[in-house]
N, C-alpha and C positions, 0 to 999 in steps of 0.2 A: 331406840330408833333415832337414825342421823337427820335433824330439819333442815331440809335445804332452801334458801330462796334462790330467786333469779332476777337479772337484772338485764333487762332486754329481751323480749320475745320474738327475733329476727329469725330468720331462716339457717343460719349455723344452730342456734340455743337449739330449734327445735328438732333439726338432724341430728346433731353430737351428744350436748347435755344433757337434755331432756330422757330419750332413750339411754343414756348410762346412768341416769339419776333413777330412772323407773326400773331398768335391770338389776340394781343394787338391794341385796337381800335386807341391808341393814340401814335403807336412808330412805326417805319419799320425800317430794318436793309440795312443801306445805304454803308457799307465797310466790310470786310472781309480782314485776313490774314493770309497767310499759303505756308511754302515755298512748299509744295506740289500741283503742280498745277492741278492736277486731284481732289484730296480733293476740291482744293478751288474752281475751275469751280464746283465741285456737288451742293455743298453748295449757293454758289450765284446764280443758276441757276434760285431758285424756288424766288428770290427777283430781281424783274427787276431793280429796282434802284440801289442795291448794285455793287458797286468796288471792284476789286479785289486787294489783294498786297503782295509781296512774304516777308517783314518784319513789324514789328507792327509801325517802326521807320518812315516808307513809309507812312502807312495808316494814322499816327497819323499829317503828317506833310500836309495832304492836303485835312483831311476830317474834319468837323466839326462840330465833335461828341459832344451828351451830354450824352450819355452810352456808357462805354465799357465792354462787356466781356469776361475774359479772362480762355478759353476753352483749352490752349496748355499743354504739358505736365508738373509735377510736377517743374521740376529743372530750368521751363522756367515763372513763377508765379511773382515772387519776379518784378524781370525785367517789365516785360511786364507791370503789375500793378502799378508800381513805375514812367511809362513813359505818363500813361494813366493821374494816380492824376498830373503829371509836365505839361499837358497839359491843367489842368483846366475840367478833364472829373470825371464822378463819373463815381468806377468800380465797377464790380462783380467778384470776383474770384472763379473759380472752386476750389474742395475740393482736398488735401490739402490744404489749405491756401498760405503755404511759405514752406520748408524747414527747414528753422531757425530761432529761436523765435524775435532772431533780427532785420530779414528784417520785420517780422509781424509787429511788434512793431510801426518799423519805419513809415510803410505804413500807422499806425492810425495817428500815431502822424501828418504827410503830410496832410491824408485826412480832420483832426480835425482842423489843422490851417488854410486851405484854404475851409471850410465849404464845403466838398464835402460828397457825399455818396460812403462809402464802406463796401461790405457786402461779406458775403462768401456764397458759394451756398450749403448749410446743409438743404434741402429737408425737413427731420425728425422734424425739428423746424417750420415748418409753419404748422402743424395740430391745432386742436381744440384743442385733448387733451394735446400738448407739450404748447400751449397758457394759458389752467387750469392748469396744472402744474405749472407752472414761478408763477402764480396769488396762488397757493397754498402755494406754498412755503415762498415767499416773505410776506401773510399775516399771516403766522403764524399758519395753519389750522392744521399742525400734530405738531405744537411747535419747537422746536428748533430742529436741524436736528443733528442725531446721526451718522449715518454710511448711506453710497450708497452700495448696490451692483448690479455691471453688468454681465449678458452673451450677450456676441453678435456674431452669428454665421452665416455664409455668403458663398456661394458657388465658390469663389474667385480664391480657392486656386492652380487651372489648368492655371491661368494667370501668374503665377509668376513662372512658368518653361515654360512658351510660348505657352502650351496648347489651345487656343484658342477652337479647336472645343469640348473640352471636360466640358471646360467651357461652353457653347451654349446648350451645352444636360444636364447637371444641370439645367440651369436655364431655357430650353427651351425656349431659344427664336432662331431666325434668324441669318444669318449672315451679314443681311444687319446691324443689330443693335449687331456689334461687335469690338471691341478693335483691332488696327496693336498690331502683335506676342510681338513683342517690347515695347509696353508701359508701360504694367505691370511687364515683366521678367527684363528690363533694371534696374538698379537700378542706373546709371548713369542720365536719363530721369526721372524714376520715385521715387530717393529718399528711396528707401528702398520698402516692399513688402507690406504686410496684416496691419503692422502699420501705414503706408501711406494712404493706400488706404480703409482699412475701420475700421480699431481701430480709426482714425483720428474722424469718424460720433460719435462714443459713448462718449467718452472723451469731445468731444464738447458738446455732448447732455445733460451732465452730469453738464459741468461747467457754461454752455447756463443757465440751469434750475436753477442753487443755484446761481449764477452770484459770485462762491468761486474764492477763491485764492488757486493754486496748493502750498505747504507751504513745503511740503518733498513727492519727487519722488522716489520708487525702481519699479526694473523693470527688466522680464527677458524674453526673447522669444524664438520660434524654428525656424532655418536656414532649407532652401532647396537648396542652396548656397551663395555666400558668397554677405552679403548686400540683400538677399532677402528670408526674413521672412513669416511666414505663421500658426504663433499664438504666441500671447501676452498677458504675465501677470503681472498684474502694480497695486502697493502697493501705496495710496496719502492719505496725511494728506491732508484735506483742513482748508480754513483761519476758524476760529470758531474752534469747537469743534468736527466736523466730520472726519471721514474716512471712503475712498472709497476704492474698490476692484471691477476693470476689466480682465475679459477672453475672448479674442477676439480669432475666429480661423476662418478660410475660408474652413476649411473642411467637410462642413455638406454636407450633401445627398441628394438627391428628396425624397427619402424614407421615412425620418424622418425630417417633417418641422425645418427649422433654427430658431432657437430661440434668439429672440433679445429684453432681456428684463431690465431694472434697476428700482430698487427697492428703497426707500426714506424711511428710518425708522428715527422718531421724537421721539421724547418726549413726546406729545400728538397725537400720530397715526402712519398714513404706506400709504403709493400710491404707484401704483406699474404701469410702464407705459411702455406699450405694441409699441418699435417701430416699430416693423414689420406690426401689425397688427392696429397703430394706433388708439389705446385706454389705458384708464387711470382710474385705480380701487385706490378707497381712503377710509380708515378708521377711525372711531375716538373709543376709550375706552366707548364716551357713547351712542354706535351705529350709529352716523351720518357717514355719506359716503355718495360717487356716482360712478358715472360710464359716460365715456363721450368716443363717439367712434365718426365716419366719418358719418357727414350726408349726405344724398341721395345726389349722385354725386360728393361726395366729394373725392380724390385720399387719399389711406393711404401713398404715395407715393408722395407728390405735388413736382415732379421736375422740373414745368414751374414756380413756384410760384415765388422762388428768382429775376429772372430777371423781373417778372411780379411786383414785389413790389417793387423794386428798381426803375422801368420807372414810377412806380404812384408817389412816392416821387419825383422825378425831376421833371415831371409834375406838380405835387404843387407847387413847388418853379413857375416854370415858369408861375403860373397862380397867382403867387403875394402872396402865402399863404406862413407861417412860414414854415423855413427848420426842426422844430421840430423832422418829420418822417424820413428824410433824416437823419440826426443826431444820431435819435435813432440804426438806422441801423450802424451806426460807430460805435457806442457803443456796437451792438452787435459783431462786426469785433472787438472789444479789446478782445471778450469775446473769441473769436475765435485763438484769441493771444494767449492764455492761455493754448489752448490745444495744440497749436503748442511746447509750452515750455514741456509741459508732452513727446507730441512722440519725440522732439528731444532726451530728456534726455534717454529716450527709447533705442536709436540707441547706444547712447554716451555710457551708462551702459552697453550695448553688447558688443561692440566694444574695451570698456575698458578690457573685460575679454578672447577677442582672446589672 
């Protein structure tokens, strides 16, 4: 059996994680932390095994874990992650990644010397069509890759002035399945606002699929105060010959579906891959193409996946098979580095122009 701890008991852990951690044939969630003791009694309630601990410093010194995931607010990633790999645990980080491309950086480097698994939890990347994509690209099927471009648009943007219930009626959902006022508007906790929080998914999505180098950042956004943003527009050279162009904004409607698409123009063709709706339209000059959407039962949305593929990969090690997969998932955590280095530079180019 895979032990998992947790590291934040916020209203994501216990939508996402929690429920793919409790689905999982071969893993139960044995520790929990959170200096909130009402979060944390909710959370552990529904796992009889799990411990409770008001620090991850607590959890990490007397549980022994082979998963951690780290569910806490942005500014609190870097740490928490950093203590999990010092302990010999493979982690999962919630999205952000880091803060700063540094700690990213650092974390691979940690996870990669002591053969651990660390992944980020980027949902958007475990469909079918984000899988044909990476396998597009990589083989050369639209040719060498000329320019990206993104729209990503998201109902966000009532988080980041504290909104919460205006945010719930956008998105229609509950308030069981709600954000504290604080997480998003803080920009102390969460690192700045709509770049953090969901320009972070496309940029990843972007550098996940080409597996490029960010080579030249510009970059400019709109404030609703000060350190918290709520639309991004970002100008990248990538390594080769391409350039990309993202618009990120959290102000879309129910009225007018959010649109969340980037586009792959080659040399020999164009894919064009639908995150919202997860699917993936591809062209060639002498008619071949396809088209690859969610088969029966499959979520466009897989946000139990990440911790779900992280606990199989440790389970292989543990059953004596190669950390191959485990590995790869690190590999994808550099890739994930990467776009950490875009939103910082993001902030830094704003910030530079107060």
């Amino acid at each position: 059996m895979i032990r998992v701890g947790l590291v934040g008991c916020g209203w994501w852990a216990a939508h996402a994680h929690v429920p793919a951690i409790d689905a999982h044939p071969d893993a139960a969630l044995v520790a929990a932390s959170d200096p909130d003791r009402e979060r944390l009694a909710t959370v552990t309630a529904g796992s009889p095994q799990a411990r409770g601990f008001a620090t991850v410093e607590e959890m990490l010194a007397v549980s022994d874990l082979d998963v951690m995931v780290v569910a806490s607010p942005a500014a609190f990633h870097a740490g928490a992650a950093r203590a999990g790999l010092l302990s010999d645990v493979s982690v999962l980080v919630e999205k952000p990644f880091t803060l700063r491309a540094s700690d990213a950086h650092e974390l691979v480097r940690l996870a990669t010397s002591r053969r651990l698994g660390l992944s980020v939890s980027l949902p958007y990347q475990y469909t079918a069509a984000a899988r044909t994509l990476r396998t597009l690209l990589a083989e050369g099927t639209i040719g060498d890759l000329v320019g990206v471009h993104a729209v990503f648009e998201s109902y966000a943007a009532p988080l980041y002035t504290g909104d919460v219930d205006e945010y719930l009626r956008r998105v229609n959902r509950p308030h069981a399945l709600a954000p504290l006022p604080g997480t998003y508007a803080d920009a102390a906790v969460a690192g700045g606002g709509h770049g953090q929080s969901q320009t972070s998914h496309v940029v990843s999505a972007i550098l996940d699929a080409t597996g490029a180098m960010p080579e030249r950042i510009a970059a400019e956004s709109v404030f609703v105060s000060p350190g918290m943003d709520t639309a991004n527009a970002i100008s990248l050279r990538l390594s080769g010959t391409a350039v990309a162009t993202v618009f990120s904004s959290g102000g879309a409607l129910p009225g007018l579906p959010a649109q969340q698409t980037v586009t792959y123009l080659g040399t020999a063709g164009s894919a064009r891959h639908d995150l919202a709706g997860a699917t993936l339209d591809w062209a060639t000059p002498d008619g071949a193409g396809g088209h690859v959407e969610p088969g029966a039962g499959e979520s466009d949305y897989p946000n139990g996946a990440p911790v779900s593929t992280l606990i199989d990969a440790v389970a292989r090690v543990r059953a004596g098979h190669s950390d191959e997969q485990l590995m790869q998932l690190t590999a994808g955590a550099e890739r994930a580095a990467r776009a950490v280095e875009v939103i910082e530079r993001l902030y830094r180019e704003d910030a530079g122009r107060d």
